[in-house]
Every structure is written in C-alpha cells, then in structure tokens.
C-alpha positions, 0 to 999 in steps of 0.5 A: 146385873147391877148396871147396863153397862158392861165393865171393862175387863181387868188386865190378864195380871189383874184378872189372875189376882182378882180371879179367887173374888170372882169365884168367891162371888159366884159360891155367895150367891150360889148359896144364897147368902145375897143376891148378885146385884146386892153383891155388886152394889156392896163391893162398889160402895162397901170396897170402893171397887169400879164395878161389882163382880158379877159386873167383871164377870159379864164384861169378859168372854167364856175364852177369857174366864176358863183360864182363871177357873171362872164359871162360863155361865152366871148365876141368873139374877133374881126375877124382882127384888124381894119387898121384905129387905127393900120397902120405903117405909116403916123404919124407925124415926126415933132414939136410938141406943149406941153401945161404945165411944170409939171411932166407929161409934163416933161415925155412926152417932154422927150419921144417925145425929145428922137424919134427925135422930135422938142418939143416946150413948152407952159410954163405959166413963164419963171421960170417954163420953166426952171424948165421943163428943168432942170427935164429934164437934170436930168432924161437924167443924170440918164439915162447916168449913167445907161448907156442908152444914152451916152452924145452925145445923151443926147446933142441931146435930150436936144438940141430938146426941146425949151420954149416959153410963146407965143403960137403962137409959136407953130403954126407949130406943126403936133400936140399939146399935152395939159399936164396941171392939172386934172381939167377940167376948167384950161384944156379948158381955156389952150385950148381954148388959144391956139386955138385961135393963132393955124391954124384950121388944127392943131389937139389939144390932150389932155392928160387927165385921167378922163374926155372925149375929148368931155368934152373939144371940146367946148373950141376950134373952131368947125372942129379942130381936137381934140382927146386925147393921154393919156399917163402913168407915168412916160410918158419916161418909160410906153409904153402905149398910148390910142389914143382916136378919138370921131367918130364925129370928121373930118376924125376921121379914118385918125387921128387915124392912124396918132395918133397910128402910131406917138406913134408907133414912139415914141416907145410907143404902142397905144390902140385905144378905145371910149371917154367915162371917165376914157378911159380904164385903169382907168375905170377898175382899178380905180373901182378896187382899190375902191373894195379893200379899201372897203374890207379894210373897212370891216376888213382886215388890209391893208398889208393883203389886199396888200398881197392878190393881189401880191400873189394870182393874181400876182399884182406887187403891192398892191392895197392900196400901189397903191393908196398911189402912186396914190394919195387918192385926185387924186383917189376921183377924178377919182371916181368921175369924173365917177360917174358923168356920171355912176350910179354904186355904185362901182364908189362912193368913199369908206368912207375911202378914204373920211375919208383919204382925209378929214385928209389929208392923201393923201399918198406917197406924204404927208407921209403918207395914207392906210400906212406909209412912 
C-alpha cells in the first residue's frame, strides 16, 4: 500500500456512500489502468481525500467489507515501481507551448513560468492574451503579499511568459500542452492547427479530464508524439499531474519518463496511468459524487449528506459542496463523456443533477446548486 499507516475506517453511513469508490478502485487496478499506490496518491492530492482507497480498504476487516460488496482480499501491489514512468531525470527544461488563455491555462502557465521555464502562449486575440497576463500578475501579487515570492522573482516569472497568435511560434517548444475548453470538437480543431505549423518531433498534450488521448490523436499527423498531462485546479497549487502515454504511440516508455521527470521539475507529482476516460481521479470521484447526490435524492438534506463525508470519512469537503464548486454542467458532462464508453448505471447522471442543470442552477458559479451562495 501507499503508506504504513493503516487509515481509520470510514463510519458505516460513510462507508455505504464511498462503497461504489472502492469497488471501482479495485476494477482500475484489476485491469490495470494504474497501479494501487498511484491510485492512492492520485485520489489524496488529486481529491483531497485523507487516505487513498486501497489505504480504506486495508484498514477495515473482511467482516466489515462484505456488507458493502467489497473484495475480501486486494490486489497485490506491484513488486517495484516501473522505471519508465518514475526516473529523475530527462525531462524537458526548455520552452514550452501552451494552447488557450483560460483559467486553467492560466494555472498552468504560472506553474510552468515559476520552475524556470520559457512559456509561450497560443492566445485566439490579443485581447485575451492580455487578460491570461494580467490573471497572472495578479496571482503573482497575491503570492507577493503572502510572501511566497519577493518581487525580484515575480519580474522573473512575469518575464518567462510571452503571447503569440501565430502557432508557428511555438515550434521550439520541447513540448505543447493544449488547455483549451471541455469539449471534444474545439479540442482537436485547436490541435489539429497547430499541428499542422509544429515539427512532427514536437510532442502535443493535452490536458483534458474526461476524454481519451486516443479520442484526439486523429487530429494530428500520424507518428507525433501525443499523450496527456492532466493537471488539477488551480494548476500553480495542486501537486498532481497524471501523465497518460497510450502504449501505441513511438517510444511510449521514453515519453513517459520524460512527461514524469518535467512534472517532477515543475515541483508536481506525476501518476502515470492508461488512457481510458476520466484517467484515474475523476473516474473514481466523479461516480462517487453521483452516489452522493443519489443518497440526496433519496431524502437526506444535502448539509446532511455534506456532514456524512467530512466527519464520517474525513473529506475536507462535502460531496455536494463539491460538486457546486465543480460546476453540475461540468459534473453531467464527466458522467457522460464515461458512460459513453461504459455500461454502469452509476455513471448515468442522478435526475437531480439533470433537474439543477435544466433550471440553471449550476452552483458556485451562478449562486446557487445543491446549496446556496
């Protein structure tokens, strides 16, 4: 397991919610999409959870799993760590290439800009470079005042990051991260573009949360290297990456020493894990928010069923709190996008979530969800 310390067991009530996360867990590494201990680092600094699950599961008795369905025995650990996905050294130190101006690509130019490397943006109009660069004078400001950077440093930062509208700009990247919206379309037309002004030689990542780099290798010439580094928000704070490099693709084991050994560089920590939807964070969590929510539909108010999680499992946050921060729109989506491609009652959005989308109670972000704000 990840840690010698065996994690205090979930309450029964929280235990029956989190249930359909272990189990899922369990089917990840049975099929080999991540090993257990990359499962249980993902989900404490992906997630925010205090113990990964196979840690919860080594820490409740066979009495206590077979009530909930869970495996009496677990999946042996591997034996050593493979050296492809986890070596020190030989990641890239130079530019690179960042595709949109959002806020994630914000998060991640910062994180990139602050390890000392060059960035240069892909921005769509010179109005929204400004903004990317602006957010992130700002973030610097309040890192200033919190006295994590002095201003010498923050010159510095500020000075590594540049915008440009022509992608053959960043044709001496070592690599291109694409940070562009949720949806799989503008995805491959943004890749495709610029694709089309790089060196074949140029790997291209993506940084999606629910759809496969296989979904968007046909939008860029045959033998590039492709994968995804799939980072957390806000990217400059949450120290996960999940480097994902389908086994197909030219020297897979080589790009996945040198995608792990730059998030290592970026003082990130890489998981390496198989493309298939929703990687490993969100195809554990996002199914378990839809549990919750479905307990919620069953009559439980949702502070109740908030409180259930943060005292009975320790969550730092509750479920449907969670999802408000996530967004419900951004929450179907992710449901969806897996269900597409998995039969799994649990991955058809809960009605509720429907109901909240169809009203346009999105959460945080309109004021409003499965609570107010």
């Amino acid at each position: 397991m990840t840690s010698s310390a065996v994690a205090a067991p979930p309450s029964p009530a929280a235990l029956d919610v989190l249930s359909g996360l272990l189990r899922d867990a369990v089917l990840l590494a049975g099929r080999g999409t991540a090993a257990p201990a990359d499962v249980d680092t993902a989900m404490r600094l992906g997630a925010g959870h205090p113990a990964g699950p196979f840690e919860v599961l080594a820490g409740l008795t066979p009495d206590q799993r077979g009530p909930f369905g869970l495996p009496a025995r677990l999946p042996e650990a591997p034996a050593s760590v493979p050296a492809d996905g986890h070596a020190d050294d030989g990641g890239w130190t130079g530019p690179v290439g960042v595709l949109g101006t959002g806020h994630m690509a914000g998060g991640i130019v910062e994180a990139i800009a602050r390890s000392g490397r060059p960035v240069r943006v892909l921005a769509r109009s010179e109005a929204s470079g400004a903004r990317l660069l602006g957010t992130l004078g700002k973030s610097l400001d309040r890192a200033v005042s919190r006295g994590r950077l002095d201003e010498a440093t923050r010159a510095e930062v500020l000075g590594r990051v540049s915008v440009t509208r022509d992608p053959a700009d960043l044709a001496g990247s070592d690599v291109v991260v694409e940070a562009v919206a949720e949806d799989l379309a503008v995805k491959a037309a943004v890749l495709g573009a610029v694709d089309a002004a790089l060196p074949p030689s140029v790997p291209l990542a993506t940084n999606t949360s629910s759809f496969r780099v296989g979904d968007l290798r046909p939008s860029v010439t045959s033998g590039r290297p492709v994968l995804a580094l799939h980072f957390f928000n806000p990217a400059q704070v949450m120290k996960l990456v999940e480097v994902v490099v389908p086994d197909d693709v030219p020297d897979a084991a080589g790009l996945r020493t040198q995608a792990s050994a730059w998030a290592r560089g970026l003082g990130k920590t890489p998981v390496t894990c198989a493309d298939s939807r929703g990687f490993v964070v969100n195809r554990l969590l996002i199914p378990f928010l839809n549990d919750a929510v479905r307990l919620h539909e069953r009559g439980t108010p949702a502070e109740e069923v908030d409180d259930l999680l943060r005292t009975g499992a320790g969550h730092p946050m509750g479920p449907l709190a969670l999802v408000d921060l996530i967004g419900i729109d951004v929450t179907v989506a992710a449901l969806e996008s897996m269900a597409a491609v998995e039969d799994d009652p649990r991955l058809r959005p809960a009605a509720a979530l429907t109901d909240l989308l169809a009203a346009g109670r999105l959460g945080r972000k309109t004021g409003a969800g499965f609570h107010a704000y």
